[in-house]
ROLUMNU-883364 format. One line per field, with one value per residue (C-alpha): residue in three letters; residue number from 1; x, y, z. Coordinates in steps of 0.2 Angstrom, whole numbers, m for minus. Example, Ala and Ser with C-alpha at 12.3 -4.5 7.8 and 13.67 -1.06 7.14 Angstrom:
res (ALA | SER) .
n (1 | 2) .
X (62 | 68) .
Y (m22 | m5) .
Z (39 | 36) .
# end
This chain:
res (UNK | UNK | UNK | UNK | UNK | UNK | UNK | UNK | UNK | UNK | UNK | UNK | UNK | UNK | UNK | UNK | UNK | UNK | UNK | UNK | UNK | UNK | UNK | UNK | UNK | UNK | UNK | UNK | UNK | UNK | UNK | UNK | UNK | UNK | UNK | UNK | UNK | UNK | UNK | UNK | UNK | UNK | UNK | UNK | UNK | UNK | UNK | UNK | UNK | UNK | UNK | UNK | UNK | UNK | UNK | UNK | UNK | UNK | UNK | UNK | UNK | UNK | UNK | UNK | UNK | UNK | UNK | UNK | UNK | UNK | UNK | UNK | UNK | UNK | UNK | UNK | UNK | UNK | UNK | UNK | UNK | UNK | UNK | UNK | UNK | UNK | UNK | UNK | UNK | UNK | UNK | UNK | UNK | UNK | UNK | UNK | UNK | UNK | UNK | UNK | UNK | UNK | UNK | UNK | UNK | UNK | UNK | UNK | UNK | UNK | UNK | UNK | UNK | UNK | UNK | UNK | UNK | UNK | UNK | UNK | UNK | UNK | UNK | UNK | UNK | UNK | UNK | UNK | UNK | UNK | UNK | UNK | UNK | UNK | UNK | UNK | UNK | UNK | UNK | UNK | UNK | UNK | UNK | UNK | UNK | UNK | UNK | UNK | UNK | UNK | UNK | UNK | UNK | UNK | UNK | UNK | UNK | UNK | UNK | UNK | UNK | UNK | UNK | UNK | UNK | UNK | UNK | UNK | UNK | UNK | UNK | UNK | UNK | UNK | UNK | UNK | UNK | UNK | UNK | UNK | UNK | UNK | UNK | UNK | UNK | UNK | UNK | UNK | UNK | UNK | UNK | UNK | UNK | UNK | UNK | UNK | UNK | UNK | UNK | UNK | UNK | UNK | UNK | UNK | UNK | UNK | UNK | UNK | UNK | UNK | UNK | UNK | UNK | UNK | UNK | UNK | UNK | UNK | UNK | UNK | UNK | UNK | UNK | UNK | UNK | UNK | UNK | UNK | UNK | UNK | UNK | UNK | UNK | UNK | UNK | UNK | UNK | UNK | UNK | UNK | UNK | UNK | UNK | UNK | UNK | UNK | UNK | UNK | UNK | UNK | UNK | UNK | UNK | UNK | UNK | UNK | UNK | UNK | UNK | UNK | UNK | UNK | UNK | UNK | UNK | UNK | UNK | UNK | UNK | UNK | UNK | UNK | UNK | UNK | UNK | UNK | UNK | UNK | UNK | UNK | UNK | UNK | UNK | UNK | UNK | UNK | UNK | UNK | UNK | UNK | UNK | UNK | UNK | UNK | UNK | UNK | UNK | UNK | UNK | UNK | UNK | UNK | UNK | UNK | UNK | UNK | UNK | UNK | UNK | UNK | UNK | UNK | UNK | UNK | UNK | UNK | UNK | UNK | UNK | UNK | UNK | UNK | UNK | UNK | UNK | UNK | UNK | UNK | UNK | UNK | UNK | UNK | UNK | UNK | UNK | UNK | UNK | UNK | UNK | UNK | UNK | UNK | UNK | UNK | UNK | UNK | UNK | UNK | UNK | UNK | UNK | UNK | UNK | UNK | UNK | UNK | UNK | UNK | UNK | UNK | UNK | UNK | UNK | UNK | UNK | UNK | UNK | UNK | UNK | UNK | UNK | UNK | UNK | UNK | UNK | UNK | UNK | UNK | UNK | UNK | UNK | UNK | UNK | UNK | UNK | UNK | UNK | UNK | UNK | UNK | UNK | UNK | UNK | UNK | UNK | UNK | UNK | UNK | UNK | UNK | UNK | UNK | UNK | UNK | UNK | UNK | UNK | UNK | UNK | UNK | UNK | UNK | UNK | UNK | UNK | UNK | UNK | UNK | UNK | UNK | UNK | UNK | UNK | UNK | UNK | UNK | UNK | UNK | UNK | UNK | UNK | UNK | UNK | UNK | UNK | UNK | UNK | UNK | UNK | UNK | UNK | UNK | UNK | UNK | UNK | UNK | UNK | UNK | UNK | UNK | UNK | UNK | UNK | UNK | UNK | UNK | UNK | UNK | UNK | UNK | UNK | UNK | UNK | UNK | UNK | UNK | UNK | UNK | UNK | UNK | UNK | UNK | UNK | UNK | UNK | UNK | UNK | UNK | UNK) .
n (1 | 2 | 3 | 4 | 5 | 6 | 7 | 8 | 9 | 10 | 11 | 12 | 13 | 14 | 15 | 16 | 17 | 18 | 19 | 20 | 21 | 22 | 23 | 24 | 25 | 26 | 27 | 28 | 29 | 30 | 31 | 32 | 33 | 34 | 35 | 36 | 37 | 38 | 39 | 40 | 41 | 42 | 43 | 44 | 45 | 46 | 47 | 48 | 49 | 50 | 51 | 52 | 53 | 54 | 55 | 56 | 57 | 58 | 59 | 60 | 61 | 62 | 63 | 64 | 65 | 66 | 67 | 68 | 69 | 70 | 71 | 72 | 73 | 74 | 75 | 76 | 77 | 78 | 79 | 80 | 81 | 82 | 83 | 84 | 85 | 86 | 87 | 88 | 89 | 90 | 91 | 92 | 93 | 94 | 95 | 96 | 97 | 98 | 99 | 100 | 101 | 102 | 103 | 104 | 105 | 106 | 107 | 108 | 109 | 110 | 111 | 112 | 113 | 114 | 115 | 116 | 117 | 118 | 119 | 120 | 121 | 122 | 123 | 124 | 125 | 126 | 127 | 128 | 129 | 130 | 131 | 132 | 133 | 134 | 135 | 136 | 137 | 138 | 139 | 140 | 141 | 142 | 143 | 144 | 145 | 146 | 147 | 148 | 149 | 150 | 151 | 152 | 153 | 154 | 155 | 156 | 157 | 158 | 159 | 160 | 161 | 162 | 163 | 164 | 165 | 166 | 167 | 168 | 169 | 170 | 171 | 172 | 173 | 174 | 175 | 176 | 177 | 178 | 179 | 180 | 181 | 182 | 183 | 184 | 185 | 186 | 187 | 188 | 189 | 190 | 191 | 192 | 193 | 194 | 195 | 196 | 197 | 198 | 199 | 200 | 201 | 202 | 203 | 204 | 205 | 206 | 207 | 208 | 209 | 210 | 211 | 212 | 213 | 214 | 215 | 216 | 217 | 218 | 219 | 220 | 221 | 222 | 223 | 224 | 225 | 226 | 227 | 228 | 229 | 230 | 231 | 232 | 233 | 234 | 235 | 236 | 237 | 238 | 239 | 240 | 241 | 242 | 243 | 244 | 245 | 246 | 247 | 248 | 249 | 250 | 251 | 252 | 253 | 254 | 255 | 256 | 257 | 258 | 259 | 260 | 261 | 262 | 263 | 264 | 265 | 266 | 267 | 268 | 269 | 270 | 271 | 272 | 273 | 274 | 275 | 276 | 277 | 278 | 279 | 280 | 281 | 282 | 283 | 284 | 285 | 286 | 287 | 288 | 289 | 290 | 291 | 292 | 293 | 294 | 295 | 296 | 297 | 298 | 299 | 300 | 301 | 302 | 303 | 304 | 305 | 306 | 307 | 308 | 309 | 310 | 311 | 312 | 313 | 314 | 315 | 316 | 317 | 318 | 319 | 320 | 321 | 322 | 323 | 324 | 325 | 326 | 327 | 328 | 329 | 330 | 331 | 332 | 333 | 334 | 335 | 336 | 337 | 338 | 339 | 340 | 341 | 342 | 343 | 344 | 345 | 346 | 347 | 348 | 349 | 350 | 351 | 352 | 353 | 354 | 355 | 356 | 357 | 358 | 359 | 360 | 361 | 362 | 363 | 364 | 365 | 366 | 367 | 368 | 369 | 370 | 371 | 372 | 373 | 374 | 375 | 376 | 377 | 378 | 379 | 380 | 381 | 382 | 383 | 384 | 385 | 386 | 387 | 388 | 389 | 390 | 391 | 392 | 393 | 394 | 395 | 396 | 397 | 398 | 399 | 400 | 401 | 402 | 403 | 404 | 405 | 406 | 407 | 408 | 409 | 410 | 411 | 412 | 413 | 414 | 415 | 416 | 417 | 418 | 419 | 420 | 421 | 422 | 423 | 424 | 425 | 426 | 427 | 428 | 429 | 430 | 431 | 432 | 433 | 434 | 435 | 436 | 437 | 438 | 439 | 440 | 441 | 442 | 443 | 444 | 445 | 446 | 447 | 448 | 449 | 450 | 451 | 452 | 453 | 454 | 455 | 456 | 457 | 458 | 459 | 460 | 461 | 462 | 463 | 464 | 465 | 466 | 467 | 468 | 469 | 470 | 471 | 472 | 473 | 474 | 475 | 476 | 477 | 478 | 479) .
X (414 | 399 | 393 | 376 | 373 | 354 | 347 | 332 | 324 | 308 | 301 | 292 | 286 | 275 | 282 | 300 | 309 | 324 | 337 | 352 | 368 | 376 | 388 | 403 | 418 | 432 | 445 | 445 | 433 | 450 | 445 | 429 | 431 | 446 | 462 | 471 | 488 | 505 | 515 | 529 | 525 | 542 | 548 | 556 | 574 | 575 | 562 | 574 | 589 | 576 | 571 | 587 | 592 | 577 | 570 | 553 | 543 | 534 | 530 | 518 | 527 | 541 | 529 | 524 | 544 | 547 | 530 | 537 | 553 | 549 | 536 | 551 | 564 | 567 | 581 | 586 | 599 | 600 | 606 | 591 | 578 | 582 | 581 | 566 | 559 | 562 | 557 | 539 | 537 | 540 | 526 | 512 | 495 | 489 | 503 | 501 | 497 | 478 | 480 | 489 | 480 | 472 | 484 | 499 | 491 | 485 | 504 | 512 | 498 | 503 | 521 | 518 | 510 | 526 | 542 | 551 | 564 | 559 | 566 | 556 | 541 | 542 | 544 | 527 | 518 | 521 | 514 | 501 | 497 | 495 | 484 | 472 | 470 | 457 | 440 | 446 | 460 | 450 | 441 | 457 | 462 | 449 | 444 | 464 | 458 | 473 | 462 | 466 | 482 | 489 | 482 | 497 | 509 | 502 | 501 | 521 | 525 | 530 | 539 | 523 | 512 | 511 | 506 | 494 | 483 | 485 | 478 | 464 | 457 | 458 | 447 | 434 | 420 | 422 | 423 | 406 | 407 | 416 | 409 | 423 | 438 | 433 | 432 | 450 | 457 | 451 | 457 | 475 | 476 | 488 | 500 | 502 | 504 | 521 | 526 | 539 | 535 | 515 | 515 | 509 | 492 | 492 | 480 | 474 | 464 | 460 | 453 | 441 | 436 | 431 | 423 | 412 | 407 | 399 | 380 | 377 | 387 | 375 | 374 | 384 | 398 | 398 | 400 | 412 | 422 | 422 | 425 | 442 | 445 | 444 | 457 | 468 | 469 | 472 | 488 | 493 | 489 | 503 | 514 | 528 | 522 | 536 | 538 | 522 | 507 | 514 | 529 | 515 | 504 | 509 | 499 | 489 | 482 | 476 | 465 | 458 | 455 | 444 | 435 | 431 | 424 | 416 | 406 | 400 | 394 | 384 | 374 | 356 | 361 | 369 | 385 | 394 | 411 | 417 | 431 | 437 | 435 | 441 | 457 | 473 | 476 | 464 | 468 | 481 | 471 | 484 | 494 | 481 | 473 | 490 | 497 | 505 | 510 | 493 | 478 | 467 | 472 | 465 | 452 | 446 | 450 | 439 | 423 | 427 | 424 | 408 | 399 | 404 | 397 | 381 | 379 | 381 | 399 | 415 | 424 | 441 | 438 | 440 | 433 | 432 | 450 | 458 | 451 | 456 | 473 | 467 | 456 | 472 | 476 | 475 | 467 | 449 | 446 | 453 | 446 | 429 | 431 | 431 | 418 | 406 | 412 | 411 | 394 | 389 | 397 | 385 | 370 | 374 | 374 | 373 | 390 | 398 | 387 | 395 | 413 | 413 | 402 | 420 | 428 | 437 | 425 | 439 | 448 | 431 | 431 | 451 | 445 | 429 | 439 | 454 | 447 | 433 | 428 | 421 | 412 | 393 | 401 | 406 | 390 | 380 | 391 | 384 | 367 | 367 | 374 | 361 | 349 | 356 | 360 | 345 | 335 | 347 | 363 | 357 | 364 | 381 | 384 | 378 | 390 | 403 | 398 | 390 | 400 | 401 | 382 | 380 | 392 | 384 | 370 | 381 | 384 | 366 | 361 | 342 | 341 | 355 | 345 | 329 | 338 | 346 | 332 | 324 | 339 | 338 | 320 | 320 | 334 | 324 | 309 | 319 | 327 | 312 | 312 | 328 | 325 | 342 | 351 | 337 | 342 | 359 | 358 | 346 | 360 | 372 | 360 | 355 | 373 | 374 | 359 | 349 | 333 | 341 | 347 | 329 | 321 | 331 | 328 | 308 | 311 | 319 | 307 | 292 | 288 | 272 | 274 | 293 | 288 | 277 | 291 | 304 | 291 | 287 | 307 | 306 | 293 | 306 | 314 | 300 | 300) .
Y (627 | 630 | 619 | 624 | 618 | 616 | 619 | 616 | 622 | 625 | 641 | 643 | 626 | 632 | 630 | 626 | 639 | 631 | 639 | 639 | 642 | 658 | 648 | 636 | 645 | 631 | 639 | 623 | 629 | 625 | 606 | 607 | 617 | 607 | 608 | 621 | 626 | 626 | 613 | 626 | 646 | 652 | 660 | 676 | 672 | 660 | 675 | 688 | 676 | 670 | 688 | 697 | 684 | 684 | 702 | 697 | 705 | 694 | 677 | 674 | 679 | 669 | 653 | 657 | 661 | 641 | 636 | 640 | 634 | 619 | 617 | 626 | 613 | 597 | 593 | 601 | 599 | 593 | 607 | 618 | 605 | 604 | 623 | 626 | 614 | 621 | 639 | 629 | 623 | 638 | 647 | 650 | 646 | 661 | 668 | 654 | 663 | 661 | 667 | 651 | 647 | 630 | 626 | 628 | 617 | 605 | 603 | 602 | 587 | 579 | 582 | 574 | 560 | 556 | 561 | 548 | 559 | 558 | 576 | 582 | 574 | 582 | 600 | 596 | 588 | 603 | 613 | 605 | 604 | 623 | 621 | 611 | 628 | 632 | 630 | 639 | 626 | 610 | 606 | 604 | 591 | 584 | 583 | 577 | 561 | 566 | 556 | 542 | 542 | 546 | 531 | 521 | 533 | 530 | 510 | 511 | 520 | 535 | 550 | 562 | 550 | 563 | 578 | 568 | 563 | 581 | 586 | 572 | 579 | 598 | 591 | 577 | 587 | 591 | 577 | 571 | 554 | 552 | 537 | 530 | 538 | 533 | 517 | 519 | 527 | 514 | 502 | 508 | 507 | 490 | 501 | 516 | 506 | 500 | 517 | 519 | 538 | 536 | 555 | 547 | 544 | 566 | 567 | 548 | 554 | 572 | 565 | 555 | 567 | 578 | 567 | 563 | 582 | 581 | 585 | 569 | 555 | 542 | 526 | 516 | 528 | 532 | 513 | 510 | 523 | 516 | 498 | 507 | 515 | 499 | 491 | 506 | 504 | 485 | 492 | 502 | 484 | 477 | 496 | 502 | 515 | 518 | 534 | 540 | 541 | 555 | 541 | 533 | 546 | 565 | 577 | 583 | 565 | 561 | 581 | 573 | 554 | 564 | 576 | 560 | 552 | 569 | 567 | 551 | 552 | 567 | 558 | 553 | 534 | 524 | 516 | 504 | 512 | 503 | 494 | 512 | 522 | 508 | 506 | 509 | 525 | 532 | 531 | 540 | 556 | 565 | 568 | 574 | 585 | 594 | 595 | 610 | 614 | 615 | 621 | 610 | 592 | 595 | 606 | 590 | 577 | 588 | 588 | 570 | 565 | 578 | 570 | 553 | 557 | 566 | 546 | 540 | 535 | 539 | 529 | 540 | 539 | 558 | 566 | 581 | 582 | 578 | 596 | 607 | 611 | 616 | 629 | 637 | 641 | 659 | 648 | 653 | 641 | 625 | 633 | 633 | 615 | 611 | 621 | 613 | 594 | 597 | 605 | 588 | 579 | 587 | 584 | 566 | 557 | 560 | 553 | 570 | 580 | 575 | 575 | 593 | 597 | 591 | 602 | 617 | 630 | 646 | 639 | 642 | 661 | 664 | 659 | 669 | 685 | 684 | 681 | 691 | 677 | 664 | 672 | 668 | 650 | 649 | 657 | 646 | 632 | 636 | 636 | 618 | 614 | 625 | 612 | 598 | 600 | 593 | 606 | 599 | 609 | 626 | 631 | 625 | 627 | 647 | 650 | 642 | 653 | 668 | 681 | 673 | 670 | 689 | 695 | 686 | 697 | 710 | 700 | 707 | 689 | 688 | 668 | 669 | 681 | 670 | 655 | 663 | 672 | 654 | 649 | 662 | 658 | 642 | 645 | 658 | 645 | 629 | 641 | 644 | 630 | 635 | 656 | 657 | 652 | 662 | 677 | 675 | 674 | 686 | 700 | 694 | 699 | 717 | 719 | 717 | 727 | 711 | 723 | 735 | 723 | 714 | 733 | 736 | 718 | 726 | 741 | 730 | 716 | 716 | 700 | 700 | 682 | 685 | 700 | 694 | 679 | 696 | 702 | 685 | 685 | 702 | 697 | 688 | 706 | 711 | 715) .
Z (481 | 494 | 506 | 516 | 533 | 538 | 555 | 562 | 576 | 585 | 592 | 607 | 604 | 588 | 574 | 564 | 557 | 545 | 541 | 529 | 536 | 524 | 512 | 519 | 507 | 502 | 489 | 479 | 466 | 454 | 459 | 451 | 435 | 423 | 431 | 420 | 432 | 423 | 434 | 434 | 431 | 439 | 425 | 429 | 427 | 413 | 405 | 408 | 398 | 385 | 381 | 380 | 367 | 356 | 358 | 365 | 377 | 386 | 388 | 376 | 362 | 368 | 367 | 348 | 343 | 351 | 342 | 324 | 328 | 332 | 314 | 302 | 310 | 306 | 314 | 333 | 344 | 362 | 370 | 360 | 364 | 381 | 382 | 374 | 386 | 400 | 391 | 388 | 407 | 416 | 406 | 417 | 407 | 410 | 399 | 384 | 368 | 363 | 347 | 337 | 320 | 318 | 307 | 317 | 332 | 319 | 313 | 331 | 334 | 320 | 323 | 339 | 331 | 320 | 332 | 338 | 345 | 364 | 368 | 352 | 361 | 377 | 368 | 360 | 373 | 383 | 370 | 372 | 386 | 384 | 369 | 381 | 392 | 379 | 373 | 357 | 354 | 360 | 346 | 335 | 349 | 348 | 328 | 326 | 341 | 352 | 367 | 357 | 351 | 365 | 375 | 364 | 372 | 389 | 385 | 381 | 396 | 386 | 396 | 387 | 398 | 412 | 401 | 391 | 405 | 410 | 393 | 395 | 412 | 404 | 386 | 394 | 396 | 378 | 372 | 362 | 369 | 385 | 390 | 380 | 385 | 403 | 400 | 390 | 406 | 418 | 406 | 408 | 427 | 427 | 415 | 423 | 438 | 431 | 430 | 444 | 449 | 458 | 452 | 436 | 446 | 447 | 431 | 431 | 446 | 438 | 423 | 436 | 447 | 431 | 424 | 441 | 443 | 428 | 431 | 417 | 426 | 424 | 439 | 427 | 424 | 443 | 449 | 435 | 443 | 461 | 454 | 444 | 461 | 472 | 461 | 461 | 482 | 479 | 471 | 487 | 501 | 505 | 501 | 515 | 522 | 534 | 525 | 527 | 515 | 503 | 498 | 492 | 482 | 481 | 488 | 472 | 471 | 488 | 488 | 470 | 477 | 491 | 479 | 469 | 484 | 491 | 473 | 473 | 491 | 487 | 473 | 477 | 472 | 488 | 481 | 492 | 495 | 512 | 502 | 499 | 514 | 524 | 515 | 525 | 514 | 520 | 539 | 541 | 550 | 557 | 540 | 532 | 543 | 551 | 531 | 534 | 513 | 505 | 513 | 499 | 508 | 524 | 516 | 507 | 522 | 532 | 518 | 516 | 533 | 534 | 521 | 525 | 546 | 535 | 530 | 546 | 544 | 553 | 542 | 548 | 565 | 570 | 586 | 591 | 601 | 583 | 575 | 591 | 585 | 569 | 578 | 583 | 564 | 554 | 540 | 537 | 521 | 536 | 552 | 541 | 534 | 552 | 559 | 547 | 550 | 569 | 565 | 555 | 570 | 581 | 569 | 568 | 583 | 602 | 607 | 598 | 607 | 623 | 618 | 613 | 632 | 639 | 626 | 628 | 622 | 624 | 608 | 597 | 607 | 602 | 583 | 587 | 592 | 578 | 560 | 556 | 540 | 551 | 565 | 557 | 557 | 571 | 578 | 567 | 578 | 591 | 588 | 580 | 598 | 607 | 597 | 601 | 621 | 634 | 644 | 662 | 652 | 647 | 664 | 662 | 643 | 647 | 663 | 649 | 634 | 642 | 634 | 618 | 616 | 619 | 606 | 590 | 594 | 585 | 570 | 568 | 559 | 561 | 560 | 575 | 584 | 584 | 590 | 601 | 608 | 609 | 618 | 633 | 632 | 638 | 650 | 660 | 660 | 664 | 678 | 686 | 697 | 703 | 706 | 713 | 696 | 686 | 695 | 692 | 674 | 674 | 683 | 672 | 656 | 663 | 664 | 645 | 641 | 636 | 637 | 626 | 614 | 615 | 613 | 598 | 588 | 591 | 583 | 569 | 568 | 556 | 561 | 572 | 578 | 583 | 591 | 604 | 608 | 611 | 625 | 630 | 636 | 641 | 654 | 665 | 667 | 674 | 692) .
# end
């Protein structure tokens, strides 16, 4: 998923250049295609048991020897049930055979259907579940109403309840009315909240935050959704959290709660959402941004609280002390995440401005100097704080940031370089009352080669207008 960060900024005064900061990379592009991950794809040693007894060669012809055993059997025992289905959850779904006949998926549905044999069930579910991996299978689903049958099952508290919500977030898009099958999944909030394992919320939420990315969400799908959500926190009000929030939902559902909301905030309709980002799920900061187990939480915490501060809310609280130890991570998908929320941070409101002038600037330089992915981030960083400083703190931000300010001249970005160039600009002017300081920085340039640097962005620049700004800067050099 991209995020782009805009910057505005003027030039000597004349005119406004915009720019759009190169593309803000979060791995998380699995969050907003259908969620098609086997739970479980370690399969190696139960594989190498499976295929010694049975002559296969690999996994996907392992899943179609299970496939017609289970249609030419009436009858199974425990023991081979129980087998095959763990055999059917350690199959990764890049493995799952995409070449079944119609025929054979319409007869596990329907076998589905008719078992009452809860062991029998799970075996097929599962199977399911990996027909639900593709668009080739998905019309069978869908003709044989597996989205409605198996809201019985999920009304009963079935043990298939799990995987069916899992198949439902993987078909929704496909579905030729889904209006209805939202409205069915909201309706079963009060049931699946009896279920005593929360992880039954996993692909309840998945369903939703599908559903929401879709392009064609209309205003009354949207608020239906957030009035769903606002009673599936009433749930969570008076819940123990002395275990912290992950005894209360895993993981995997609080990244997909966030995605949902990271949606709805980004659609041009204002919805009221206070009851939501308030709630006391929701505030606990510190769990979600030092998750140390999976890089997509604070990924999303992070976006979350970006696009909530891009509305003028800082509904979490978080300041710019709160992100500093994250910029001591090896993780470019989180040190970006936070780069850009500081950035909208800065963008939004003064008061972060200042908190980050009594930050420690050398931990943006560490990031800076070991991971290569986010320097144009962090450069692009800096010039959203160059815009946002008063002329009376040029001086000290540049004795602070001197070296750094130099060295994104070699990322050889030409939107940075203007700025920048605007930047130094306006130093060397607002110096001049003070000829002391202005000859300071100006030493401390020459001993860079800010000429030849300023020489060679010449030769490179077609740009008459940007041009002349180059030698308007140059003329402070001059003796």
């Amino acid at each position: 998923m991209y995020f782009y960060l805009s910057i505005y900024f003027r030039i000597f005064n004349r005119y406004t250049i915009f720019i759009t900061m190169r593309p803000f990379k979060i791995y998380t592009n699995f969050l907003m295609e259908s969620y098609k991950t086997s739970p479980i794809s370690k399969f190696k040693d139960q594989k190498d048991v499976f295929t010694r007894e049975s002559g296969m060669a690999s996994e996907s012809e392992v899943m179609e020897k299970i496939i017609d055993e289970l249609l030419q059997n009436e009858t199974f025992n425990f023991e081979l049930l129980t087998k095959m289905c763990k055999m059917i959850e350690e199959v990764s779904s890049e493995s799952f055979p995409s070449n079944i006949s119609s025929e054979k998926v319409t007869a596990i549905l329907r076998k589905f259907y008719e078992t009452q044999e809860e062991s029998l069930e799970m075996c097929l579910i599962q199977i399911i579940v990996g027909f639900s991996y593709f668009e080739e299978y998905i019309p069978i689903l869908i003709q044989e109403e597996f989205h409605t049958f198996i809201f019985q099952k999920i009304n009963t508290q079935s043990s298939s309840s799990y995987n069916g919500l899992k198949v439902l977030a993987n078909i929704c898009e496909f579905l030729e009315d889904p209006i209805i099958t939202l409205r069915m999944i909201c309706s079963i909030l009060p049931n699946i909240g009896c279920f005593p394992d929360f992880s039954i919320f996993d692909y309840w939420l998945q369903f939703l935050l599908n559903y929401i990315k879709s392009e064609t969400s209309t205003e009354e799908e949207i608020q239906l959704i957030i009035d769903t959500l606002s009673i599936f926190l009433t749930h969570f009000d008076n819940f123990d959290e002395a275990n912290g929030p992950f005894s209360i939902l895993s993981c995997f559902s609080y990244i997909r709660l966030f995605w949902i909301m990271i949606q709805i905030i980004s659609y041009p309709q204002e919805f009221d959402i206070d009851y939501i980002i308030n709630h006391s799920l929701f505030k606990r900061k510190r769990a979600f941004l030092y998750y140390e187990f999976d890089d997509n939480l604070p990924t999303a915490f992070l976006t979350l609280a970006g696009s909530l501060i891009s509305k003028k809310m800082n509904a979490f609280d978080i300041h710019i002390d709160d992100l500093a130890p994250l910029f001591r991570s090896t993780n470019s998908v989180i040190l970006s995440a936070s780069i850009w929320l500081i950035t909208k941070m800065i963008e939004s409101d003064r008061e972060f401005v200042e908190e980050l002038e009594r930050f420690n600037f050398s931990i943006f330089r560490e990031a800076y100097n070991s991971i290569f992915s986010v320097k144009e981030e962090i450069a692009y960083l800096y010039q959203s704080f160059l815009d946002a400083l008063y002329p009376n703190e040029f001086y000290s931000f540049f004795q602070y940031n001197s070296d750094l300010l130099i060295e994104f001249f070699d990322l050889d970005n030409n939107d940075i370089n203007i700025h920048q160039i605007q930047f130094f600009y306006d130093l060397l002017n607002n110096l001049t009352a003070d000829p002391e300081k202005q000859q300071e920085v100006i030493k401390f340039l020459n001993d860079k080669d800010f000429i030849g640097i300023m020489n060679e962005l010449i030769d490179k620049n077609e740009d008459e207008i940007i041009t002349a700004q180059l030698h308007q800067l140059l003329d402070f050099f001059t003796p």
